[in-house]
C-alpha positions in Angstrom: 36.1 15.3 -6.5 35.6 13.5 -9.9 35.2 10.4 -7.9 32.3 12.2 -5.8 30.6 13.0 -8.7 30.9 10.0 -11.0 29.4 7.7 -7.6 27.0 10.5 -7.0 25.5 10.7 -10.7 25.5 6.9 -10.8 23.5 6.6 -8.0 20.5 9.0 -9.0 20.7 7.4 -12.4 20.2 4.0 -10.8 17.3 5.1 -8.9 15.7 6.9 -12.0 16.6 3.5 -13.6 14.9 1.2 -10.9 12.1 3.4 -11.1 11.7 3.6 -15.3 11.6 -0.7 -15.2 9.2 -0.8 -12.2 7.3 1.4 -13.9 7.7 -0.3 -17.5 6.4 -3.6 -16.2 3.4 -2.4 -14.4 2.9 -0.6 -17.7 3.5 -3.9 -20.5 1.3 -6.1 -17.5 -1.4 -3.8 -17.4 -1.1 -3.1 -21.4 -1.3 -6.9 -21.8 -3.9 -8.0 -19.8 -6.1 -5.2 -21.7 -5.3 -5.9 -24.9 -6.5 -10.0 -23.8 -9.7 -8.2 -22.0 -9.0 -10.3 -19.2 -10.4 -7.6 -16.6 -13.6 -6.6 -14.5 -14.7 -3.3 -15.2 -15.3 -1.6 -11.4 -16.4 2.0 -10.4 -13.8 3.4 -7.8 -14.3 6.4 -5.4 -11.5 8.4 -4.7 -11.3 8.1 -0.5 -7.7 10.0 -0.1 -5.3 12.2 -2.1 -1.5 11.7 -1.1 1.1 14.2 -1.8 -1.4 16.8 -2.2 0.5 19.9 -3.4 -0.9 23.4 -4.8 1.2 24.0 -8.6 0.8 27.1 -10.8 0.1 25.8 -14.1 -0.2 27.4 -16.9 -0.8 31.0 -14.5 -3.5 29.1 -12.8 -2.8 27.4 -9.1 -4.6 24.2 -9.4 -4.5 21.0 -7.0 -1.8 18.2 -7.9 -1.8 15.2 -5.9 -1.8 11.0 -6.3 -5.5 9.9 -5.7 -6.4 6.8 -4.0 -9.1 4.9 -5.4 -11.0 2.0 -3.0 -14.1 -0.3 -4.7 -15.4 -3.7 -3.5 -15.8 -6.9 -5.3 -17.6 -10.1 -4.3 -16.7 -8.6 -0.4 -13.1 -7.8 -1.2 -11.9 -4.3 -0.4 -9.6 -3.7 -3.2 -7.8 0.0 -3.1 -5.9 1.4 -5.8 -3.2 4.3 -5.8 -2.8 6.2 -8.4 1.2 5.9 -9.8 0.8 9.1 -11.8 0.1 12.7 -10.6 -3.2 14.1 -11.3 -4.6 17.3 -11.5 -7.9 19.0 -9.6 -9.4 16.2 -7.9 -11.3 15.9 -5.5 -12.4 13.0 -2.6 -15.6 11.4 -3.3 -14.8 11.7 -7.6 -14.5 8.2 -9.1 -13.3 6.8 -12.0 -13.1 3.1 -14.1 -11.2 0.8 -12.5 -10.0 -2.2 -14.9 -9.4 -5.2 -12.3 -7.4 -8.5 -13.2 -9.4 -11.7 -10.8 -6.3 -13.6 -11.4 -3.7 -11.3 -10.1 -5.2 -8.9 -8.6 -3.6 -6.0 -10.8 -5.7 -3.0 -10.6 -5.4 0.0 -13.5 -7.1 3.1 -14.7 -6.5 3.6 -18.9 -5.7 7.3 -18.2 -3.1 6.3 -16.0 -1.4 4.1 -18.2 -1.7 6.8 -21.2 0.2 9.4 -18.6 2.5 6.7 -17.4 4.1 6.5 -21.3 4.9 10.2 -21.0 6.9 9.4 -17.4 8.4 6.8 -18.7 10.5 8.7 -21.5 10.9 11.6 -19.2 12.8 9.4 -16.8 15.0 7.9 -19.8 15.7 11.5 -20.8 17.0 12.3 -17.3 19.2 9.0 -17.0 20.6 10.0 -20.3 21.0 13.3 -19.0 22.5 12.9 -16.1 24.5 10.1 -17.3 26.3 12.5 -19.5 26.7 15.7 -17.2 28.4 12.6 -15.1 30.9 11.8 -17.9 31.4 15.3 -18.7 32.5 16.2 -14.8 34.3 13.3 -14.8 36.3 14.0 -17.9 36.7 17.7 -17.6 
């Protein structure tokens, strides 16, 4: 049984941990390429909300979902999804997209302000469960 649960909270912490660099790159990339001002300020529209859930929050049911954000430049469809959970909106809101010619990176600033938060949450739970791991193990 130990076995079970030392493979079964490495895996999840693995995940978490594949996830937390994935994220922590898109996060440095998009960090450096504003700090250079090496991006095209675009005006995106929100066309589709994925994983559109209904939350209480704070005693008030409100809207959570990812928002997909499409824009065009120089005839180029670009479309962004969101890679951090927003609250209350709506299709047809938009936003400021930063977009990077070169790469083809596309970023919102709130996001990357949220995606800091996510970031240390999913360290805390690899931490976590790293230890709740160790202590079934050992106990």
């Amino acid at each position: 049984m130990e076995y079970v649960s030392l493979f079964m909270g490495s895996v999840v912490a693995l995940y978490l941990g594949i996830l937390t660099v994935k994220s922590f790159l898109f996060y440095r990339i998009c960090s450096r390429y504003k700090r250079q001002g090496d991006y095209i300020i675009l005006d995106g529209t929100i066309t589709h909300l994925h994983d559109e859930k209904k939350k209480a929050i704070k005693g008030k049911l409100e809207d959570v979902s990812y928002p997909q954000y499409s824009t065009s430049v120089n005839g180029l469809d670009l479309i962004y999804t969101s890679v951090v959970k927003h609250l209350n909106k709506k299709i047809g809101d938009t936003a400021e997209l930063k977009y990077n010619s070169k790469t083809g990176l596309i970023w919102i600033d709130k996001d990357l302000k949220m995606l800091k938060s996510v970031i240390v949450m999913r360290i805390l739970m690899i931490v976590g469960i790293a230890l709740i791991t160790m202590l079934m193990f050992f106990i």
